[in-house]
N, C-alpha and C positions, 0 to 999 in steps of 0.2 A: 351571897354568891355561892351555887353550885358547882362542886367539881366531879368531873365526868369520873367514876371508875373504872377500871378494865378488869374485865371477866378474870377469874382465876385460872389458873392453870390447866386445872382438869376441864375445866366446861372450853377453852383454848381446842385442847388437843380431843374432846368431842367433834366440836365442829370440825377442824381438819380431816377428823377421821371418817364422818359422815360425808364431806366434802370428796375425799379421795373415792370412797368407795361410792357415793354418784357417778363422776366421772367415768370412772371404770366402769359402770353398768352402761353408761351409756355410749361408751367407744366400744364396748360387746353385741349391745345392740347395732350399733350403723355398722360395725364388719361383719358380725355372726348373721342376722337376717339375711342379706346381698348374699352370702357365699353361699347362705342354703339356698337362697332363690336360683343362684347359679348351676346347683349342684342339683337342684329338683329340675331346673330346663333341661340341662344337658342330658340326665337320665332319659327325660320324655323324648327329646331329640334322637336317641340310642334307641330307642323303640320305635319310633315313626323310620329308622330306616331298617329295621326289621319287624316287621309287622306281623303279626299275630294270623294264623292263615285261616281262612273262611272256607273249608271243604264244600262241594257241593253234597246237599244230602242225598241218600237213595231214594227217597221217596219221590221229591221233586223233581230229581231226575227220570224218574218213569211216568211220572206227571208229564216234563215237557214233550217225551218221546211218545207218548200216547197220545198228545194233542197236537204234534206237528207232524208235519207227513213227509216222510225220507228223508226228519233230520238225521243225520248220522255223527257219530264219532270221529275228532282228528285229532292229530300231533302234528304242530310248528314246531320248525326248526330255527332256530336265529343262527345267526354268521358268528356268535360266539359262545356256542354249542350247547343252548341250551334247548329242553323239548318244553311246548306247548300245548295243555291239554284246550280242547275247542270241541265247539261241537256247528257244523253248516248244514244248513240247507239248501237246496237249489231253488230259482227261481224261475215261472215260467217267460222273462223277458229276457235271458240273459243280461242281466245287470246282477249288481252285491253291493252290500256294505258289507266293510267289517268295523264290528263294533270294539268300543276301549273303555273297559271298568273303570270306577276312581278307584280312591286309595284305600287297599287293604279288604277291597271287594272281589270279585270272582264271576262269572261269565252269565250268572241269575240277573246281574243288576239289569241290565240293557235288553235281557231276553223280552219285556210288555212289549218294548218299542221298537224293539227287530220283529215281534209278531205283530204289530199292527202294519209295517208294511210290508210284511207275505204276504197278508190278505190281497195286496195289491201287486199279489204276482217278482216282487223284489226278493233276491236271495239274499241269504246274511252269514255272518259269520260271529259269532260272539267265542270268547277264549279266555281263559285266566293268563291277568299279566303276570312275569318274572316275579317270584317272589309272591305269589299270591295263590289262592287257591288251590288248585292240583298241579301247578306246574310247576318245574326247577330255577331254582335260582335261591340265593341268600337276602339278598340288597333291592330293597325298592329305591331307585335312583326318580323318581317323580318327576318321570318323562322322559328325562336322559338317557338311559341306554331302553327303558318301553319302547323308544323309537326304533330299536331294530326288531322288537317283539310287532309292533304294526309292519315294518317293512318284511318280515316272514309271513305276517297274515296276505300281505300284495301278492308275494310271491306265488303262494297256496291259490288265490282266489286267480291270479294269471293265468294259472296251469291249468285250471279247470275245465275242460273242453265245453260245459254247460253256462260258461259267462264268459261276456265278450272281454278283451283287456280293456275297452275301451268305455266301460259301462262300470267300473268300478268307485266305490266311493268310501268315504271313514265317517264316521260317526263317534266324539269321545265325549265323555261326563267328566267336568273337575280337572281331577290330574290327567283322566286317558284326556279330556279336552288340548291338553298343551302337547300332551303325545303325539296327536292328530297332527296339532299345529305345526310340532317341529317337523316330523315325518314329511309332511305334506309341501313345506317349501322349500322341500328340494326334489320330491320324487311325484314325477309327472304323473306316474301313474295313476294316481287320483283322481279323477274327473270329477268329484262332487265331495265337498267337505261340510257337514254338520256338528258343530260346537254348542255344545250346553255346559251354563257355568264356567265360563273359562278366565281364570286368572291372567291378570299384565306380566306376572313373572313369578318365580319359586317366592324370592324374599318377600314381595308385595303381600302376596298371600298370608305368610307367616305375620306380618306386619299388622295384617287386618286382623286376625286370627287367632294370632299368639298375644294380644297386647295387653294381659292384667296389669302386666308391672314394667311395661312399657320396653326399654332392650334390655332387661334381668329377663326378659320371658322369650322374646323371639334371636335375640343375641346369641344367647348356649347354645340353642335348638339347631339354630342354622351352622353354626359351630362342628356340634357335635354328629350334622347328617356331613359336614365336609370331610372330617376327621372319616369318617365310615367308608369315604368312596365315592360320593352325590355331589356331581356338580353344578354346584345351584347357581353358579353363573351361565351356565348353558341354559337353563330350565326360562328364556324371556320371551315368550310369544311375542309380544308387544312389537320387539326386533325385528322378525322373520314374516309376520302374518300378512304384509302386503306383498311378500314371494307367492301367494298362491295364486294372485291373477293371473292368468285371467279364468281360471277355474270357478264357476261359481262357488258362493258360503253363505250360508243360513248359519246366526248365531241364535242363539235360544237363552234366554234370562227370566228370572224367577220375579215377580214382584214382591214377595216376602222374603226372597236369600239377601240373611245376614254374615252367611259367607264368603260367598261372591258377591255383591253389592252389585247393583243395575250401575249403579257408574263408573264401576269400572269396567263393567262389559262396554261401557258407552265407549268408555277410551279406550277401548282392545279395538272396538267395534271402528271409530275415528280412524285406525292406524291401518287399519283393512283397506283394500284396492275394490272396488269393483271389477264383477257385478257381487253383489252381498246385498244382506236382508239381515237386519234385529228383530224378532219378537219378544217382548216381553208380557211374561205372561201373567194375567192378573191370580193373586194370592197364592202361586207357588211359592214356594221353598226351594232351598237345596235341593236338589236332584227331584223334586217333585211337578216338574212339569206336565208330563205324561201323564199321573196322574191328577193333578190338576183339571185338565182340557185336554183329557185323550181323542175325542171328536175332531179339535181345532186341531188337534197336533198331528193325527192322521191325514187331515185333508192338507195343512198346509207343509206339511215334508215330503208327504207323494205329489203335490202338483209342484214343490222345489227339484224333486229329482224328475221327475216330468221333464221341466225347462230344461236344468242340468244334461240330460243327457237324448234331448232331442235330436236328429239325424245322425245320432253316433251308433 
């Protein structure tokens, strides 16, 4: 008969000690990883509400002023006193858009698609939002207060003795899309609303977006844009978008955006009132509709503002 013996002493207090310091590595690991993950969000979070600013350059500026005919220079003013650099043209139908950059862009983004409908005699207004480009302001609020930045461009584009009040419309991309949106279900003045890429809401977004490490990624982010002043509880199209009927709405979606996903345009698109229209369009991207089917996209936004703004 065998009897078991027990390890000595020392080979004892090995194991314990490799033991303990296992452990310890690995309760360092599940706290230390998480906090930095937390700590790497929230910084990126602190930078998406200050955004890095996109100047227009000189060149392309004398580019667009060479190729458009009496666009001109302007400053918007918002109700809470900031200026707006822009730049309009007139049209010969008395009608406008004004157009809404996404995020951390400046008033080049929408200029293809504001010039493909001057061809077609439409005025436009393209501008840098708050916080962007050449205009003032600290805080990209991603849609929330842009919304009084589009209600300064209504203002501007009212005044205009060369466009009717009644001939006016928006156009946004991404974030100006929900700008659009919010602005637009409450202020009549719009007659024709155009959305490309448009999110159900701020967090949705981040959700789709921000998701490597699921809420360690978009959790801090949304966090740390509330902490800043962004009230990403305001920021819900999804809420407000059937306030625009009975205004007509043309949404626009990408078939390749993995940012905005086509289905969730579907359910932005669901929660819209008629009259409204989806395009989705085959093998865009993100913001690349226009180029995409600049053809399709001229003919079927000018025969939407056609309908839109028939006997007005």
């Amino acid at each position: 008969m065998t009897t078991a013996t027990a390890p000595p002493p020392r080979a004892r207090r090995r194991f314990f000690v490799a033991l303990t310091v296992s452990l310890a590595v690995s309760v360092a690991v599940a706290v230390l990883i998480p906090a930095w993950l937390v700590v790497k969000s929230a910084l990126f979070g602190l930078r998406l509400a200050h955004l890095p600013r996109a100047p227009v350059p000189p060149d392309e500026e004398a580019e667009a002023f060479a190729a458009i005919p009496h666009l001109e220079k302007v400053v918007l003013h918002t109700s809470d006193g900031l200026s707006l650099q822009g730049w309009f043209a007139p049209g010969t139908r008395r009608a406008a858009l004004a157009f809404v950059h996404g995020s951390g862009a400046n008033r080049l983004m929408l200029l293809p698609d504001a010039r493909a409908l001057a061809r077609h005699g439409y005025g436009f207004l393209v501008y840098d939002s708050r916080a962007c480009g050449e205009s003032e302001g600290e805080l990209a609020t991603w849609g929330d207060r842009e919304r009084l930045d589009l209600r300064a461009a209504i203002d501007f584009l009212s005044a205009r003795p060369d466009v009717d009040p009644a001939r006016i419309g928006a156009a946004g991309f991404s974030v100006g899309a929900s700008t659009v949106v919010l602005e637009a279900a409450d202020d009549a003045r719009l007659h024709a609303v155009v959305l490309y890429a448009t999110s159900t809401s701020l967090e949705d977004e981040f959700k789709t977006n921000e998701s490597r490490y699921g809420p360690l990624s978009w959790g801090p982010e949304l966090f740390e844009l509330r902490s800043q002043g962004v009230n990403v509880g305001a920021v819900r199209p999804i809420d407000v978008i059937g306030r625009i009927q009975p205004r007509p709405l043309l949404m626009i979606a990408g078939e390749s955006d993995h940012h905005t996903p086509v289905a969730e345009m579907k359910t932005l698109f669901e929660a819209a009132a008629a009259p409204k229209d989806l395009w989705i369009v085959p093998r865009a991207d993100h913001g690349g509709a226009f180029a995409a089917a600049p053809a399709d996209y001229e003919s079927r936004v000018t025969a939407f503002l056609e309908s839109a703004f028939a006997g007005r």
